[in-house]
N, C-alpha and C positions, 0 to 999 in steps of 0.2 A: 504493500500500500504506500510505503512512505515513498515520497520525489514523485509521485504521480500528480500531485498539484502544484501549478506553475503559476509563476508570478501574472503571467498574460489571462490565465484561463483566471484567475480570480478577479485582475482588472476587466476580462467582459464580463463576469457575474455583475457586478458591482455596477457598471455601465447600463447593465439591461434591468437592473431595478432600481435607477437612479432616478425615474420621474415619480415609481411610487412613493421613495425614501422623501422627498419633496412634498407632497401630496402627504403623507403622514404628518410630516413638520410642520407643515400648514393647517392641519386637524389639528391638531395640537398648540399652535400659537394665536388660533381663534377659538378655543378653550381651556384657557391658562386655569390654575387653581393652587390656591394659597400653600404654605409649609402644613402637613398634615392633615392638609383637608381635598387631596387627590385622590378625591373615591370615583368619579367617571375617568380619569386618569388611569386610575390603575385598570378599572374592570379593560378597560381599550386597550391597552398595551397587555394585557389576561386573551383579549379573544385574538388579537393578533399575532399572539403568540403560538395558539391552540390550532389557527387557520393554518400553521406551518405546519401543525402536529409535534409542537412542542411541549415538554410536559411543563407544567405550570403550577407556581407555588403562591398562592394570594397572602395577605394580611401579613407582609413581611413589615414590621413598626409601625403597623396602622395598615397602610393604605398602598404599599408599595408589591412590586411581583418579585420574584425569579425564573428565569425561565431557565429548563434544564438539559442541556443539547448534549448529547451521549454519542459519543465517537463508535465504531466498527468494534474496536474490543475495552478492554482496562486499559490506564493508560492516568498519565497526570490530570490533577484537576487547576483549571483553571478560571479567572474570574472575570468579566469585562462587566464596567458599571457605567449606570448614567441617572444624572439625580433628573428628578419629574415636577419640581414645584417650581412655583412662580414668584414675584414677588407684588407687593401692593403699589403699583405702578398705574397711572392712568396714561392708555397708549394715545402717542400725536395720530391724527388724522393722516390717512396715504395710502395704505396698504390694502389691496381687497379682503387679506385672510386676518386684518386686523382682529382684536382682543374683541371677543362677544360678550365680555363680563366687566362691567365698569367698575375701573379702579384696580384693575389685577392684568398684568402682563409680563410674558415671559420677555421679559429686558434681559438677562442673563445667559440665554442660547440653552435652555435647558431643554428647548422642545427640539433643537436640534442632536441634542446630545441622544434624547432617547431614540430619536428617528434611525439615530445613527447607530445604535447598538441593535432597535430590532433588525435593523437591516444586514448586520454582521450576521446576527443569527440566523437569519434566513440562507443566509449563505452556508453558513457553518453543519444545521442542518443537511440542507442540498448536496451538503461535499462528506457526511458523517462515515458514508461507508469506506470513507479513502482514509481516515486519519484512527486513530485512537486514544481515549481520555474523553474526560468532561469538562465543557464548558457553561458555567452558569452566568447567565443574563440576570445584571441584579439591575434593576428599577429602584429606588429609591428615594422615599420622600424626604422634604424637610431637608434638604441640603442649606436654605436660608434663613434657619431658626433654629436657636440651642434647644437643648442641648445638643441638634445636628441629628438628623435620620440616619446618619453612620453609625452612630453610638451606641442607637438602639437599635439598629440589626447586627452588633454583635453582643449587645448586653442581650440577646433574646436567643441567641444561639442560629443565627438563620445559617450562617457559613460555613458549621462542622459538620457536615452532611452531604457534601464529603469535604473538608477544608481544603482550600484551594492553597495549591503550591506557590498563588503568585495573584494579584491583581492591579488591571491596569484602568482607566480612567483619563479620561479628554477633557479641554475646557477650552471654545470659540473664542479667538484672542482676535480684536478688529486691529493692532497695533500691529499687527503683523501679518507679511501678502497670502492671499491666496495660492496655493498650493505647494506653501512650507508647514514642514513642524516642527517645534524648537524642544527640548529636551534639557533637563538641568539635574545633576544624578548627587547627592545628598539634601542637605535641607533646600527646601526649593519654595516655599510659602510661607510665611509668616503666622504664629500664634496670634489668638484672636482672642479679648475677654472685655468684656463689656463693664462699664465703669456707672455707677450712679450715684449720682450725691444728693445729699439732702440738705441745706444750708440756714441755718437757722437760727434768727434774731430776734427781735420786738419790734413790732411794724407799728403803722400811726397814721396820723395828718404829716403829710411833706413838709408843709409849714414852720413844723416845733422837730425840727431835728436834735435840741438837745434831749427828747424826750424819749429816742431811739435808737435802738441798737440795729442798725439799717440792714440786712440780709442781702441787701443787694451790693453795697460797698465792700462789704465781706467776701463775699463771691467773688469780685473782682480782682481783692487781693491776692485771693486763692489761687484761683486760674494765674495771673500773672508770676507766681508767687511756686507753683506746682511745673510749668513750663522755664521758669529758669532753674528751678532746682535738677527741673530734670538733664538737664543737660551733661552736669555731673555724672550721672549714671551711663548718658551716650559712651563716648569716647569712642568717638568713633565706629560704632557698631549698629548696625540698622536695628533703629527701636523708634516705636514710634509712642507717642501719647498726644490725644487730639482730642477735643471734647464737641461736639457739633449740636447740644442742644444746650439752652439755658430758658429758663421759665421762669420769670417772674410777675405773679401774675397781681400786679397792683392796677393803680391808675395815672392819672399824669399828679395827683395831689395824693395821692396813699400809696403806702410803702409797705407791700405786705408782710407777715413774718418769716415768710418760707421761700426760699428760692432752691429750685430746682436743676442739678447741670445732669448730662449724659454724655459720655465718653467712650472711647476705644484706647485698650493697651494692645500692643504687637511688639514680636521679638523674634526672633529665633534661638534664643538659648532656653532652655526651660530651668536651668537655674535659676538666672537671673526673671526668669519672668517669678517664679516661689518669693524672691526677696522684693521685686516690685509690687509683689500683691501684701508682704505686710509694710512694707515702707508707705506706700500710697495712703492708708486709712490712718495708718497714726500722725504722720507727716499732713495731714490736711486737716485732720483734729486740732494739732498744736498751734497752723495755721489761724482756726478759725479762735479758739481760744485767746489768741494775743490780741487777736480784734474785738473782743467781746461777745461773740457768738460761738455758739455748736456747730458739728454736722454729724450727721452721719454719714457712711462710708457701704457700698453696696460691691466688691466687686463678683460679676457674675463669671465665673471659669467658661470661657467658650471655646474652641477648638486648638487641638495642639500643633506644632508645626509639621506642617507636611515632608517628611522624609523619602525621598525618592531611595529605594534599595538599588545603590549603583549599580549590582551583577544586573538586576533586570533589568535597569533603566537601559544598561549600554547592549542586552539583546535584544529590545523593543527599537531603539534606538538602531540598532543595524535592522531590523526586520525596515523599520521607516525606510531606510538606505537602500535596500532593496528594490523596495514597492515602487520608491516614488524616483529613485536616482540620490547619489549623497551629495549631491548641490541644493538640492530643499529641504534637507535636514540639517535645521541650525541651533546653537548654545543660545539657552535661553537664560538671564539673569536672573537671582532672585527676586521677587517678590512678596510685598509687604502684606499685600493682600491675603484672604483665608481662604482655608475648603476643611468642609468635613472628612474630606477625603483620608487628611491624617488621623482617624482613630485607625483606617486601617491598615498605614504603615508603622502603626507601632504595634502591630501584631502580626502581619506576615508581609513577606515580599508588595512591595508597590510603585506604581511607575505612573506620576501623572502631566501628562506630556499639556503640550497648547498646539492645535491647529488651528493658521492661520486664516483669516475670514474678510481681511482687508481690500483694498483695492488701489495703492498709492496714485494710480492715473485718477483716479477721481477725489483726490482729497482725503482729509483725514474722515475716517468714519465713526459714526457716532458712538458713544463710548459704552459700556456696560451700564446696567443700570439709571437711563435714562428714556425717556418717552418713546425716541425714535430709532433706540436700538433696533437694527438689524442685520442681518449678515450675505455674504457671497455663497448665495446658495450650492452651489458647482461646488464650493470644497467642502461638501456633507460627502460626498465621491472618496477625499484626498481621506477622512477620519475613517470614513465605514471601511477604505481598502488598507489603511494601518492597522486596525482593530482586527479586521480579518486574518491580514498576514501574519500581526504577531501572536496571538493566539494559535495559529496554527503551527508555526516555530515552536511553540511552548508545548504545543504536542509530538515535535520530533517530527516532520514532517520536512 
């Protein structure tokens, strides 16, 4: 069986179900659905699995599938994933397969992600009696909400059955052209923990400021007071601390007692993120204390940094080099950004690459998570025929 599948015979597979693979995505990103709440999601990506004659596994953290694709005999198991949720996004006006559910749209390429793994598997399938091992299609909810749909499809055990020797994972990068993929083989994403403050003084009439301990001056110091300190911590090492909400919710003459911030921490060290998460609550108590106010201190643990397991990174990574030619397989930098993706490189082999979705003759493209995200369709081809390939390497083929 093995060497009977050829790099050309898998790029015409891939070619001859590239208008459905489109036509899925397109279902799909005119019925986008929140973190956890992908229940026509999932049953859709359930019957289009079963139309293959794929064995199918529902209510994998709720709402998410597996599909179970069984090679010719025994053989390694392995795992190819694509998250299913969307984000609370209201979509700009353009597109005919625009978002049918107001205020929810896949800005993130997640409807392309899945388009693009059933489409492996349909392949993987089609090609089953040529290879040996298993390949499980994970679906996955909750990629954009802690504690992350990763976490609890393995705090639920979905993956021991049979554990996969290896999992890989995509993510539609518009920063980069159409039909590369770029690759980054140790820590390659950025830790993620959500920060919330609570700020707390004696509010009043504007008027009579000797009468108040303002929450809102306090806050100010805090914030300016928390960004220079941090800086110390930097030294040079990608970290980040940002805070993008502040509420205060008085009037133009009242000063309420509470002010509210929301923040992000990112790192890649996970030591150093242990010491930023008690330095942060105490160091903004003492803060708020010298000014005459309280606070409290929330920080919520969100996802750990994404580790790419080099041995696989750099077999995927030549499997790309194959498919596509090793002139569109490029070194991709870290990234400060998250994924869920890292619960599950801290438990088995993981590789999660970026294909490229841009178009530089037309300008820059619009960015992640914004209204008018969208992508170069054509390279759902360049993901679904890397996903194919390496997986099929992984099975000794």
């Amino acid at each position: 069986m093995a060497g009977m599948i050829t790099v050309q015979r898998v790029k015409e597979l891939v070619q001859a179900g590239h208008m459905e693979t489109i036509a899925v995505r397109r279902h799909l990103h005119a019925h986008p659905e929140l973190s956890f709440q992908e229940h026509e999601t999932g049953q859709y990506v359930a019957e289009r699995l079963r139309e293959q004659g794929i064995e199918v596994r529902t209510g994998i953290a709720g709402t998410g599938v597996i599909g179970v694709v069984q090679g010719a005999g025994p053989g390694r198991t392995f795992c190819l994933r694509a998250d299913i949720d969307a984000l609370p996004i209201q979509e700009a006006e353009g597109l005919p397969f625009r978002s049918l559910h107001a205020g929810v749209m896949h800005a993130c390429g997640h409807d392309a992600h899945t388009a693009m793994v059933l489409a492996a598997g349909k392949i993987l399938q089609e090609l089953r009696q040529e290879w040996n091992g298993t390949v499980l299609l994970l679906f996955q909810p909750g990629e954009e909400k802690i504690p992350g749909g990763a976490s609890l499809v393995l705090k639920e055990g979905a993956l021991k059955d049979p554990v996969p020797a290896g999992i890989v994972g995509q993510h539609v990068t518009p920063e980069l052209e159409t039909g590369k993929v770029g690759f980054h083989a140790g820590p390659f994403m950025a830790s993620s923990d959500e920060l919330y403050v609570s700020v707390k003084g004696k509010g009043g009439h504007a008027a009579q400021p000797e009468k108040l301990v303002d929450p809102i001056l306090i806050a100010a110091h805090l914030l300016i007071a928390l960004k220079h300190e941090f800086e110390a911590w930097r030294k040079d090492r990608p970290l980040v601390l940002g805070f993008g909400r502040v509420i205060a919710d008085g009037a133009t003459n009242v000063v309420p007692d509470e002010v509210k911030i929301a923040g992000t921490l990112r790192t890649f060290d996970e030591d150093l993120r242990a010491e930023l998460h008690e330095w942060l609550p105490r160091r903004a108590g003492e803060i708020c204390t010298e000014h005459g106010g309280m606070c409290d201190v929330e920080v919520r643990r969100g996802y750990p940094v994404v580790v790419n397991d080099p041995a696989l990174t750099e077999r995927i990574r030549g499997a790309a080099a194959e498919f596509l030619g090793a002139e569109h397989v490029v070194d991709m930098p870290r990234r400060m950004g998250s994924e869920d993706f890292a619960f599950y490189t801290q438990v088995m082999p993981g590789c999660f690459f970026r294909l490229g979705t841009g178009n530089p003759k037309k300008g820059p493209a619009p960015g992640l998570h914004t209204p008018t995200f969208n992508i170069a369709e054509e390279a759902m081809a360049i993901g679904t025929g890397v996903m194919v390939w390496g997986a099929l390497r992984e099975m000794g083929v």
